[in-house]
C-alpha positions, 0 to 999 in steps of 0.5 A: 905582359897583358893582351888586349881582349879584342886587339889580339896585340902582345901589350908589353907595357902597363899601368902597374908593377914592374910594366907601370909609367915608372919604368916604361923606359926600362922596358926596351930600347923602344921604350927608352924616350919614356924615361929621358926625353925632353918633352913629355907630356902631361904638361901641367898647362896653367892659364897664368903661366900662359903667353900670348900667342897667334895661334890659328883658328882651329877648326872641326870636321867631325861627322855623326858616327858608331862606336862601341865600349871596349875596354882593352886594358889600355884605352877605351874604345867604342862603337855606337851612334854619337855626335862628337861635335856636340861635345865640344864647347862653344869657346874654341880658343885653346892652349898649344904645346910641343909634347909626346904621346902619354904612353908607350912609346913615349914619342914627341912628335906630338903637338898638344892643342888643349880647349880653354872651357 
């Protein structure tokens, strides 16, 4: 088990040996949808198998703001002054897709929206 340096949280799962993604859903029943649920993500989103859609305009609300670099053994966080606007590219159409988070626990109640760069 790892704990994250700056979270202070027990970390039950991990990226490899015995807590890696191929057996997260072996870690506990609030793991289990890791192993058997219908929606998992990453989905491999190729442009050719893309249909149609009449998606939304979506839309940005991002603000200048600090960050720092934390690395806590599971994402990256950060804090300092950035623009994240200034990230994005000019296109904005994108890809939508019913999936789940990437890790732990695995839920799917999540909606993927993807930028076509």
């Amino acid at each position: 088990m790892n704990t994250g340096p700056d979270t202070g949280q027990n970390n039950d799962w991990g990226y490899h040996g015995h807590v890696g993604p191929s057996r997260w859903g072996e870690l506990g029943d609030k793991f289990a949808v890791c192993s058997f649920g219908s929606e998992q993500s990453p989905v491999n989103t190729e442009t050719g198998d893309a249909e149609p859609a009449d998606l939304t305009h979506i839309t940005f609300h991002y603000t200048p703001s600090e960050y720092r670099i934390v690395n806590n053994g599971h994402t990256i966080e950060t804090d300092s002054l950035i623009n994240p606007a200034a990230l994005l590219p000019s296109n904005r159409d994108y890809f939508a897709d019913k999936g789940s988070l990437t890790t732990p626990p695995c839920s799917e109640n999540v909606r993927w929206c993807v930028l076509i760069a």
